[in-house]
C-alpha positions in Angstrom: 11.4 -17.9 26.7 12.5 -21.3 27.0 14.7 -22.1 23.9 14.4 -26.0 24.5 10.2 -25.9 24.7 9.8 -23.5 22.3 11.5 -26.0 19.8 9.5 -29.2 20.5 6.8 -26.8 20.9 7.4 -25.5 17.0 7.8 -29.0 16.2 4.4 -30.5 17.7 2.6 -27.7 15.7 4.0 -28.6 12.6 3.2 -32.6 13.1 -0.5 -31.6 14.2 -0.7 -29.0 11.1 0.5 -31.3 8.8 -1.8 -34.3 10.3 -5.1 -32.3 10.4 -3.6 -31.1 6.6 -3.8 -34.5 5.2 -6.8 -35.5 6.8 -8.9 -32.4 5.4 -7.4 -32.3 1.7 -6.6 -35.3 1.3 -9.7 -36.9 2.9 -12.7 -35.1 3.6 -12.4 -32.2 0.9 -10.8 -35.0 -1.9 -13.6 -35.8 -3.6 -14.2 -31.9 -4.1 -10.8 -31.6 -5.3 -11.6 -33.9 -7.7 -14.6 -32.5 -9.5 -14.6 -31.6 -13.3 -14.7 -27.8 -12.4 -11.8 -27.9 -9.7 -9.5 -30.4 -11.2 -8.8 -28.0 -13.9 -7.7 -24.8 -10.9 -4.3 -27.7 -10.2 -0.6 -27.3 -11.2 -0.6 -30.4 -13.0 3.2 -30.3 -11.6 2.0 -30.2 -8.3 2.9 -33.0 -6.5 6.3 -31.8 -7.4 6.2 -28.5 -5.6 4.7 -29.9 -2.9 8.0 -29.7 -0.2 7.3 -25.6 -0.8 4.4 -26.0 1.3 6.5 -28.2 3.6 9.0 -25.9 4.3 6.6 -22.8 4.6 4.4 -25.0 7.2 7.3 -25.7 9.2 8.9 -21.8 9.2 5.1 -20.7 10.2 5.2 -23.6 13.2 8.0 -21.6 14.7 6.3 -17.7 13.9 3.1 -19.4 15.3 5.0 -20.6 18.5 7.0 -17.4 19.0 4.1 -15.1 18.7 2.7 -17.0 21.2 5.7 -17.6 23.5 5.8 -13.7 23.0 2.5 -12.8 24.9 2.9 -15.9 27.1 0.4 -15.5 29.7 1.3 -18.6 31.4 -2.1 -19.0 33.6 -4.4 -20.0 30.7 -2.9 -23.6 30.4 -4.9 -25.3 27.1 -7.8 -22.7 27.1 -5.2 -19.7 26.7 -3.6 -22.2 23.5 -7.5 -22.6 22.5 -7.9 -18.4 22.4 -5.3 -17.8 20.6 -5.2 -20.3 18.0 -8.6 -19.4 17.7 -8.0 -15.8 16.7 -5.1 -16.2 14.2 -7.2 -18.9 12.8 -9.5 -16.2 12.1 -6.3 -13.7 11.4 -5.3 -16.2 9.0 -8.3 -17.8 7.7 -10.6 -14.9 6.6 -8.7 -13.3 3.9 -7.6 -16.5 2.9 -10.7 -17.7 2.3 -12.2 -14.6 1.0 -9.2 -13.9 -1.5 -9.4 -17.5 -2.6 -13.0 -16.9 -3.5 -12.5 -13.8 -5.0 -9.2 -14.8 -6.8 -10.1 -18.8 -8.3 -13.6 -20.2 -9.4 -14.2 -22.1 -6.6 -17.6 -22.6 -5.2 -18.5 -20.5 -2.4 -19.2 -23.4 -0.3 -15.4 -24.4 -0.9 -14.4 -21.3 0.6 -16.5 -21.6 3.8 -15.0 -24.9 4.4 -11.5 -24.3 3.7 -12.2 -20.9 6.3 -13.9 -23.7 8.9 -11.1 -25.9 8.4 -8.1 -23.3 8.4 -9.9 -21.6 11.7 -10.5 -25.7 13.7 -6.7 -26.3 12.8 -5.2 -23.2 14.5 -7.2 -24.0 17.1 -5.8 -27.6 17.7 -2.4 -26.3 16.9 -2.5 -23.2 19.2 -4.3 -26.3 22.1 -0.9 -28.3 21.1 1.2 -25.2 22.0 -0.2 -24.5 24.8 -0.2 -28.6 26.1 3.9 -28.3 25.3 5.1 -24.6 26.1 3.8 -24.7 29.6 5.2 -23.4 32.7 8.5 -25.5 34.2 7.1 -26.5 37.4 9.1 -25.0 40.3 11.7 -26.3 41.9 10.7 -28.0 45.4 11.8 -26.4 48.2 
C-alpha cells in the first residue's frame, strides 16, 4: 500500500462525501426535511451535534479507502472504483434504508431516495478513489 496515496486518497473521499452530502440534504431532499410530519423526527439540538457526523465521515473515508486499497486490483482504473463503490453502496445502503423505514415514520418514498442517494454517493466516492489510488507509473528505463 502506498501510505502517501492512500491519505489524499482518504481525504478526496471525504471532500466528495461531504459535497454530494450537502447537496442531497441540504438541497434536493430539504424541502422534505422540512415537512410538518418530518420536522418533528429532528434533534432540535442538532445543528449542535453535527461535527459527530463529521468526524464519523471522515474515520469511514479512511475504512472506505483501506478496504479498497486491501483488494487493490490495480487494472480496473475508474471502473474497478465504480464496482466497488457500487457494492458497499448497496452494503451500506440497504439496511440503512430499510432500518430507517422500519425504525422512524418516514415515508417510504424517503427511504428509497435516501437508499438511491447513499448507493450514487459510494459510487462517486469509490470513482474518486480509484481516480487518486492509482498505480505509480514505472520508472523509465
Amino acid at each position: 500500500m502506498d501510505k502517501k496515496r492512500y491519505v489524499l486518497a482518504s481525504l478526496v473521499v471525504f471532500v466528495v462525501y461531504m459535497v454530494f452530502d450537502l447537496l442531497v440534504h441540504n438541497g434536493i431532499l430539504s424541502s422534505t426535511y422540512e415537512s410538518e410530519p418530518l420536522r418533528r423526527l429532528w434533534r432540535p439540538d442538532m445543528a449542535d451535534k453535527i461535527w459527530i457526523m463529521w468526524v464519523a465521515t471522515f474515520i469511514w473515508s479512511f475504512l472506505f479507502a483501506l478496504i479498497y486499497t486491501k483488494g487493490y486490483e490495480g487494472r480496473g482504473g475508474v471502473m474497478e472504483g465504480f464496482r466497488y463503490g457500487f457494492w458497499i453502496g448497496l452494503l451500506m445502503s440497504i439496511p440503512m434504508a430499510c432500518g430507517s423505514y422500519a425504525l422512524y415514520q418516514i415515508p417510504y418514498s424517503l427511504a428509497v431516495q435516501w437508499f438511491i442517494f447513499g448507493t450514487v454517493q459510494t459510487v462517486l466516492c469509490g470513482i474518486a478513489l480509484a481516480a487518486v489510488y492509482k498505480p505509480a507509473k514505472p520508472p523509465v528505463a
